[in-house]
Each structure stands twice: as structure tokens, then as C-alpha cells.
C-alpha positions as CSV (number, residue, x, y, z in Angstrom):
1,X,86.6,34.0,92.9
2,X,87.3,31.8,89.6
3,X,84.3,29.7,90.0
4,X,82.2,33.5,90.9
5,X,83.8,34.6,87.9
6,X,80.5,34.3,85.5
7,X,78.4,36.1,87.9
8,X,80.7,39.1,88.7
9,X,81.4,39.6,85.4
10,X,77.9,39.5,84.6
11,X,77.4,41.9,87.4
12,X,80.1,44.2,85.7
13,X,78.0,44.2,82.1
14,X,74.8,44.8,83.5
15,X,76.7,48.4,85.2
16,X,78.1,49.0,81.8
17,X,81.6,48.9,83.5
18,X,82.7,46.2,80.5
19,X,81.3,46.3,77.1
20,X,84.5,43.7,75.1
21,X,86.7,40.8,76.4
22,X,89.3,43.0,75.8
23,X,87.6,45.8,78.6
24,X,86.7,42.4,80.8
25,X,90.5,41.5,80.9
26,X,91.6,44.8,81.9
27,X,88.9,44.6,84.6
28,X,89.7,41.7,85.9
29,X,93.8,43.2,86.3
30,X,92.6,45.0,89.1
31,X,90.6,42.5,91.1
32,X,91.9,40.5,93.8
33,X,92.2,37.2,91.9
34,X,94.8,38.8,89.5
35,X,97.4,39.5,92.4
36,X,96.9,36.6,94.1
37,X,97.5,34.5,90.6
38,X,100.0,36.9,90.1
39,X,102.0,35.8,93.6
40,X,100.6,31.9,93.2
41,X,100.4,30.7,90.2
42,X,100.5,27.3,91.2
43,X,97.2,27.4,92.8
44,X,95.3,28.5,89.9
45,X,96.7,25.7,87.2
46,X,99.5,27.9,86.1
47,X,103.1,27.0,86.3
48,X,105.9,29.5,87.1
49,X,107.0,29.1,83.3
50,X,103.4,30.0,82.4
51,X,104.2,33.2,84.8
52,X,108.0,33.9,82.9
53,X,106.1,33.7,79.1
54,X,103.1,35.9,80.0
55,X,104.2,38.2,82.6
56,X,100.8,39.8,83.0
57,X,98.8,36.5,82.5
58,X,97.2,38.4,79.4
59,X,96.4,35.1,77.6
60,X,95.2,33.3,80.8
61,X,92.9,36.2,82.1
62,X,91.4,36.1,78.0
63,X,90.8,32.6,78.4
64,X,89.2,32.9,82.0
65,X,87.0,35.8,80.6
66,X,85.9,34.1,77.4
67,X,85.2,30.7,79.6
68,X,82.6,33.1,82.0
69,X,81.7,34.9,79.3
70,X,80.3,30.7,76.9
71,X,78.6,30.3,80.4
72,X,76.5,33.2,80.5
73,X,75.8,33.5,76.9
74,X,74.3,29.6,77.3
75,X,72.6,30.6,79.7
76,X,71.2,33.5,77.9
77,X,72.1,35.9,80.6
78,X,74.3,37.8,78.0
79,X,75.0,37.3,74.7
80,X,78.7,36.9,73.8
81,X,80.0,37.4,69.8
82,X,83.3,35.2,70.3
83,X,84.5,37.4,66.4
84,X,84.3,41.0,67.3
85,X,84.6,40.0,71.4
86,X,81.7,42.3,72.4
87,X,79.4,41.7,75.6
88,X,76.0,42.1,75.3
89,X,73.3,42.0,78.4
90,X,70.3,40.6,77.9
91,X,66.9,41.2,80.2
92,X,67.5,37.7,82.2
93,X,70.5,38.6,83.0
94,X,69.7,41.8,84.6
């Protein structure tokens, strides 16, 4: 799912489910890939300390979401303002 991560969240813009990275990480709480790095950290480059400092992987799921999000705005399927954290879809992308 990490490597889908660009096109599902891509997916998620475009159905105006997400609008912010903030709305993105809260989205990505309730998918699969959370619980399962949630319950094996270890398999997604996280250590169990990582786990014991951010309980709720707040800061990893940001940097997974804001990683996804430099893809698709390079490849001009959204636009991403890394400032103010809004989304924005662009035609291509849709």
C-alpha cells in the first residue's frame, strides 16, 4: 500500500474526500496500512521506540502523505502548497 500510496491519495482528492495534509493524515488513520503499521512497525522502517514516542504515528503518516503528496505535484497530477498544506487537483490528474 505504501508504494500505492500516491495514486490512492490522488484518487481520494480527485472525490474531494481530502482537501489538506492534515485531512490526508486523518484519512490515511483509517485505512488498512495504519493498523498494520500500527501492529508491525518493524516492517515499515519504524522501530518500536518510534511506536512508544508517537503512539498514533502522527509524524510518520505526515511524512508518508507529504512524500505522495512531492510525487504527484511533480508530476503535475495535483498541485501541493508544502506552507498552508492544501491539496489541489489538477485536470491530469483526474
Amino acid at each position: 500500500f505504501v508504494k500505492c500510496l500516491p495514486d490512492n491519495l490522488n484518487a481520494e482528492l480527485v472525490l474531494g474526500s481530502i482537501s489538506t495534509v492534515k485531512e490526508a493524515c486523518t484519512w490515511l488513520g483509517y485505512t488498512y496500512l495504519f493498523v498494520r503499521m500500527m501492529r508491525n512497525p518493524l516492517a515499515y522502517g519504524l522501530t518500536w521506540q518510534d511506536l512508544e514516542r508517537d503512539p498514533r504515528l502522527d509524524g510518520h503518516r505526515k511524512k508518508l502523505v507529504a512524500e505522495a503528496a512531492r510525487q504527484l505535484d511533480h508530476a503535475r497530477t495535483m498541485r501541493f502548497d508544502e506552507k498552508s498544506g492544501n491539496l489541489y487537483p489538477t485536470e491530469q490528474g483526474r
